[in-house]
C-alpha positions in Angstrom: 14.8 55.8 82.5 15.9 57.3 79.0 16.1 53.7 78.0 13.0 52.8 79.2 11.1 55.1 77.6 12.7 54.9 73.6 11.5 50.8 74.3 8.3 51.7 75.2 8.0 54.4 72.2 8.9 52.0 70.0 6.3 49.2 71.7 3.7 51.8 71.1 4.8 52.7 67.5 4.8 49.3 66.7 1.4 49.2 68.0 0.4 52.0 66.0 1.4 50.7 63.1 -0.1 47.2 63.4 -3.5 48.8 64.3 -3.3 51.2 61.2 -2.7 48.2 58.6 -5.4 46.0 59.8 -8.6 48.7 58.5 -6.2 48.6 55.2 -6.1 45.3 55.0 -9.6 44.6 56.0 -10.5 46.8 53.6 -8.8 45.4 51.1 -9.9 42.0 51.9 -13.3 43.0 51.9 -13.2 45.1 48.6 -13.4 41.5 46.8 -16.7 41.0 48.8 -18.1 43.8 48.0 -17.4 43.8 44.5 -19.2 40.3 44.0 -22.0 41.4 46.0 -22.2 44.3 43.4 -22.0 41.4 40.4 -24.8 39.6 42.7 -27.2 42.6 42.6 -26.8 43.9 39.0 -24.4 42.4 36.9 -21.8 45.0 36.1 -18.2 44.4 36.8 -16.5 47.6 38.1 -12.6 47.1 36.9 -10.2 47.5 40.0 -6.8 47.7 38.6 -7.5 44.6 36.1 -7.1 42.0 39.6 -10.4 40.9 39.3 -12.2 38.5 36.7 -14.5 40.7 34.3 -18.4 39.5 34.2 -19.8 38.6 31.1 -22.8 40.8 29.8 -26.0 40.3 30.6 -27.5 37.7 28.1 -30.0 39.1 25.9 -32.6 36.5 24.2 -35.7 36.4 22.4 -38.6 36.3 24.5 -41.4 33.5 23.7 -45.0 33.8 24.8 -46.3 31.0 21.6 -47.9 27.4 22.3 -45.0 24.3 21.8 -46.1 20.8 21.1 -44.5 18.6 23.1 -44.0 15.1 22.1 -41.7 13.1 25.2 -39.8 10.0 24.3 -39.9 7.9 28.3 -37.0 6.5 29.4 -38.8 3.0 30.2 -42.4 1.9 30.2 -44.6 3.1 32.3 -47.3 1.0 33.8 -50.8 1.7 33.7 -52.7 -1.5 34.7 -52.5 -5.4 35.0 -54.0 -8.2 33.6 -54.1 -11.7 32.5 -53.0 -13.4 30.1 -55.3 -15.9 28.6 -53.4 -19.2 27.5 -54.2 -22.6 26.3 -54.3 -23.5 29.8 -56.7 -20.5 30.7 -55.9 -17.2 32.3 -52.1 -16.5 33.8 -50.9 -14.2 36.0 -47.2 -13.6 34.5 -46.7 -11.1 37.6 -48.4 -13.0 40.5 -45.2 -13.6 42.6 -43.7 -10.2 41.4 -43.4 -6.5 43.0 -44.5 -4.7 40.1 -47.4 -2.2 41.3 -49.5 0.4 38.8 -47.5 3.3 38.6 -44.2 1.8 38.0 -41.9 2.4 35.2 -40.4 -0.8 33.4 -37.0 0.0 32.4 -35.6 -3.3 31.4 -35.4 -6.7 31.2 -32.9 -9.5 31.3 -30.7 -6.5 31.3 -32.0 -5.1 28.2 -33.4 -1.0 28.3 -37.1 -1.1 27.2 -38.6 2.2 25.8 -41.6 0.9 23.6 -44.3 -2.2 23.6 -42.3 -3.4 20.2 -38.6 -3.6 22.1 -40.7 -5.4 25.3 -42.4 -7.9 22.8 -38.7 -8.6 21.2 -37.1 -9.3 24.3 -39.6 -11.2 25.6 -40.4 -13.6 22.5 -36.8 -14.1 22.3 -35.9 -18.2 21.6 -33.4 -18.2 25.1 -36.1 -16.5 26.8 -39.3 -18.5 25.9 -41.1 -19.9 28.5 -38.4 -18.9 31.3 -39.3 -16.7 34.5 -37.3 -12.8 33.9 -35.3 -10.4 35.9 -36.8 -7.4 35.2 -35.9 -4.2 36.7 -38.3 -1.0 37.9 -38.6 2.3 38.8 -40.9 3.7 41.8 -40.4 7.0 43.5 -36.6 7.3 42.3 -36.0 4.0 43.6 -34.3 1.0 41.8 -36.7 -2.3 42.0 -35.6 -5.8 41.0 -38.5 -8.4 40.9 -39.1 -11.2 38.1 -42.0 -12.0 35.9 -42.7 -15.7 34.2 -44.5 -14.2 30.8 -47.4 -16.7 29.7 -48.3 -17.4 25.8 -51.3 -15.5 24.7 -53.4 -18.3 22.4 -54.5 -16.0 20.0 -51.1 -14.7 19.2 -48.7 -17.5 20.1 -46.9 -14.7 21.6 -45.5 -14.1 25.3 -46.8 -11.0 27.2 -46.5 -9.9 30.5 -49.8 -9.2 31.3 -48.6 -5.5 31.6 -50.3 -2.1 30.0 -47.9 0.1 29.8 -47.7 3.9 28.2 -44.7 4.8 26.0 -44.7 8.6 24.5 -46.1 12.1 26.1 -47.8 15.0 24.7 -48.6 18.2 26.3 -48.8 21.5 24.8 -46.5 24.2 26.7 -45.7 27.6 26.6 -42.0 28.9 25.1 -40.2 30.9 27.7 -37.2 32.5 25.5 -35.0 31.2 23.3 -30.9 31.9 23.2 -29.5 33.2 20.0 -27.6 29.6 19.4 -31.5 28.6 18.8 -31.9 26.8 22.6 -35.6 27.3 24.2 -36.2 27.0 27.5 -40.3 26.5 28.3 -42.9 25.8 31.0 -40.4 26.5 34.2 -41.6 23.9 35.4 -41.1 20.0 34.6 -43.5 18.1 33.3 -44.9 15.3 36.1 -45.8 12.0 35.0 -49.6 11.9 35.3 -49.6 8.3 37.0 -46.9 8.4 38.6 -46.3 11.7 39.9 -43.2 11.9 39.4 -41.0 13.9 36.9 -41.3 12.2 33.5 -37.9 10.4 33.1 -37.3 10.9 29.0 -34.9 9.9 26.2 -35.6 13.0 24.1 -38.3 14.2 22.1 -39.6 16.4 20.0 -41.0 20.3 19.4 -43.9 20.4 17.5 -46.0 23.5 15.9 -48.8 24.1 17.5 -52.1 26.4 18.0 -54.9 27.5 20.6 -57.7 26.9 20.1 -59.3 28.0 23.1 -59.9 28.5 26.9 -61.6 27.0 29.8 -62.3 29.8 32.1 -60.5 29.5 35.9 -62.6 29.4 38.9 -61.6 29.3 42.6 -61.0 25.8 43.1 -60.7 24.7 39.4 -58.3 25.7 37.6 -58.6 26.6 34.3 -57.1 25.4 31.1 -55.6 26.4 27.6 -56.6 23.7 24.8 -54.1 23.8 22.2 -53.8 21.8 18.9 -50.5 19.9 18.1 -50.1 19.4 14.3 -48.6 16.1 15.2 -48.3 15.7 11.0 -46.3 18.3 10.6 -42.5 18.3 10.6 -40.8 19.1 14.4 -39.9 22.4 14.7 -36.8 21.3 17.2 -35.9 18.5 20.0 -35.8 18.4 23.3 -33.5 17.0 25.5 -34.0 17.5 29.0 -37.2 17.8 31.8 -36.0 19.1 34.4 -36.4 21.3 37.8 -37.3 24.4 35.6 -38.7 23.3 32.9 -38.1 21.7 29.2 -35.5 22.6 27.4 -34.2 21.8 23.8 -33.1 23.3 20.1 -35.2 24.6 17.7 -34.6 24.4 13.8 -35.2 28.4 13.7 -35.8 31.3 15.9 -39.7 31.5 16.0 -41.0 35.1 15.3 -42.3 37.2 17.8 -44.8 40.1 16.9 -44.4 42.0 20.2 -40.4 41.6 20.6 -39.0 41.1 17.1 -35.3 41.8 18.7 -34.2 40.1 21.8 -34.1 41.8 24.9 -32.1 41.5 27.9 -32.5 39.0 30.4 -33.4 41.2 34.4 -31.0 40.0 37.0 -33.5 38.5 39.7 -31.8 41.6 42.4 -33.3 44.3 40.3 -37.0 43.0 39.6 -39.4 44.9 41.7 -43.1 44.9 43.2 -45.1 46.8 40.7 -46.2 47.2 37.5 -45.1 44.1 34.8 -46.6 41.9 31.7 -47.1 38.9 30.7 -47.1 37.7 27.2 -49.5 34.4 26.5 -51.4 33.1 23.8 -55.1 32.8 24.1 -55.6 32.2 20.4 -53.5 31.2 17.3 -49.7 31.1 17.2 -49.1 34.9 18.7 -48.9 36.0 21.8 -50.6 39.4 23.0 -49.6 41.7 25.9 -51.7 41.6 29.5 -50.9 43.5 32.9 -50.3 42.1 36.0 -48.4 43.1 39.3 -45.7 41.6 40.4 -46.8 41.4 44.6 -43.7 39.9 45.9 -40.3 38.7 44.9 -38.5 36.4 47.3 -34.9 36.5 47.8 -33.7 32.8 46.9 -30.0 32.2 47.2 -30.6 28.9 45.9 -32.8 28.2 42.7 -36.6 27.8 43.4 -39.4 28.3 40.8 -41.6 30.1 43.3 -39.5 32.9 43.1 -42.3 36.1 42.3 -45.8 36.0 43.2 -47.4 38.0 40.7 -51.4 38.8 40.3 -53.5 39.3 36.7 -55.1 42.6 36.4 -55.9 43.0 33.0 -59.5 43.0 32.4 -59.2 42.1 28.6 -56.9 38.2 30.1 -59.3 37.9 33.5 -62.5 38.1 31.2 -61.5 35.2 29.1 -59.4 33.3 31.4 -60.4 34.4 35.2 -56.3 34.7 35.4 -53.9 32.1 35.5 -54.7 29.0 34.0 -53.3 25.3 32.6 -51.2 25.6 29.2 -50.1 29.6 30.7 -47.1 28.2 32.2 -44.0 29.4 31.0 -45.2 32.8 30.1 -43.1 35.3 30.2 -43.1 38.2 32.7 -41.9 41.4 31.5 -40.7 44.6 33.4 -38.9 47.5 31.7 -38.9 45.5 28.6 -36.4 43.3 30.0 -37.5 39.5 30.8 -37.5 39.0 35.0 -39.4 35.7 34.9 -41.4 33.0 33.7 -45.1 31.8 35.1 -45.2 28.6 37.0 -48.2 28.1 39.1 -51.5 29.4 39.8 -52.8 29.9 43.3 -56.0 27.2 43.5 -58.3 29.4 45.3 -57.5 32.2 43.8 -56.8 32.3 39.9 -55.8 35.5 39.5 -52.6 35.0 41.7 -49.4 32.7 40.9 -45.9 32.2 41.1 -43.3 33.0 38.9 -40.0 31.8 38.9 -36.7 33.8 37.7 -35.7 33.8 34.2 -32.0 34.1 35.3 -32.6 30.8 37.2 -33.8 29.5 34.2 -30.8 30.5 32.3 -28.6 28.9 33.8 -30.3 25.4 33.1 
């Protein structure tokens, strides 16, 4: 019986002892967790006895708010319309028996890449080419096409043509976002969508031009509203770009373009810590410099995954609804300020109601 009872003592210290370590060891275990939910919600990086990686500090940039020229560089050519070709013979089709449609983008032929109507022309007047029906290859909806075209000899030009019209360089006139102390911008938070096609304009690079408003077209519920801005096309770039994407264009700038407002940069809000309430944006209405309007931010979504409808925010300031009814074309890519720290960029206005948009997160937009 004495026996009996030191086994079973031991059984139940052992059984003590097992159910005492697990709550240590789950905590333990769950202390890494916690500590990168911590780095999720505000960026700091408690130390716990130097066995977990440090954060870097929050990046602090300078905030934008002026008009950028845009001037695109396509990858390919992209088509606009279709006609014939008017020979010694009469009018030819060259793409009669092909699958080329309005809307496409021509991004080679024979093999060869095709950015402007010169390269086309080359390719197509080539001596092994004359006269001979091409493999040509197209883009439609993010889908690779491979059709053929027989190019007919125009009579005027003793030159072959495709019968094609086809639109090489983009403009557009954005807003900057912020731009990093190594002299990278990031603008519009949006990309910029082919206007034919619909799709996001596929480019080879392009350039940053100055540029200034010179007006507005006043929102309305169901017509949205517009910034008209001047590009000084003559004028040297101011930087290039070199990527359309998701959230926006992106590129380098030769020098950190002055701002009036926020001459020093200021730190970038981790999206956790932006709240409903009180907030800016800074946007250019007229000239080169941005001013300083009020707007509430409504709603912030939590977004584990990048989205550029991240805040919904609403215009309140008399002085920006009077001349613009709110949100309007040219505006995106604002910034949105809350405790002078940049939270977010504006992305999209709400059709029937211009005074309402979206935002998206400038530390979604940093990452880019």
């Amino acid at each position: 019986m004495r026996r009996l009872f030191k086994v079973s003592a031991l059984v139940i210290a052992a059984l003590l002892l097992n159910i005492a370590s697990q709550p240590f060891q789950y905590i333990q275990n769950n202390n890494k967790s916690i500590h990168a939910w911590a780095q999720e919600l505000d960026g700091s990086s408690p130390q716990v006895h130097g066995r977990l990686p440090k954060l870097r500090p929050r990046e602090s940039v300078y905030v934008g708010g002026m008009p950028i020229g845009l001037e695109f560089k396509t990858r390919g050519l992209i088509i606009i319309g279709k006609t014939d070709v008017v020979t010694e013979d009469g009018p030819a089709n060259p793409t009669k028996h092909s699958d080329i449609q309005v809307g496409d983008i021509l991004m080679s032929v024979e093999g060869m890449e095709v950015n402007t109507a010169d390269e086309l022309s080359q390719i197509l007047n080539r001596e092994e080419f004359k006269g001979r029906e091409l493999s040509v290859e197209i883009r439609r909806k993010g889908q690779t096409i491979m059709t053929k075209i027989l190019p007919a000899k125009d009579a005027s030009t003793e030159l072959y043509k495709t019968g094609l019209w086809v639109r090489q360089d983009t403009y557009g006139v954005g807003t900057l976002t912020f731009i990093r102390k190594d002299k990278r911008f990031a603008s519009l938070g949006h990309p910029v969508v082919d206007s034919d096609t619909k799709d996001i304009l596929l480019i080879k690079g392009g350039k940053a031009l100055p540029c200034s408003i010179a007006g507005c077209v006043k929102g309305e519920r169901g017509k949205p509203g517009e910034i008209k801005g001047l590009i000084m096309k003559g004028n040297e770039p101011i930087g290039e770009i070199d990527k359309n994407g998701t959230f926006g264009v992106y590129g380098s700038l030769n020098e950190i373009i002055p701002n009036k407002l926020y001459p020093e940069p200021i730190e970038i809000m981790p999206r956790s810590l932006i709240k409903p309430g009180k907030a800016y944006i800074l946007t250019t209405l007229s000239g080169s410099q941005p001013q300083k309007f009020e707007i509430q931010i409504v709603k912030t979504n939590f977004q584990a995954k990048p989205c550029d409808r991240s805040i919904v925010i609403k215009v309140t300031d008399k002085r920006l609804l009077s001349v613009t009814g709110g949100i309007v074309q040219g505006m995106s890519g604002s910034p949105i300020i809350q405790n002078d720290k940049l939270c977010g960029a504006v992305t999209h206005v709400f059709v029937n109601d211009p005074t309402r948009g979206y935002g998206l997160y400038a530390d979604w937009m940093i990452e880019q």
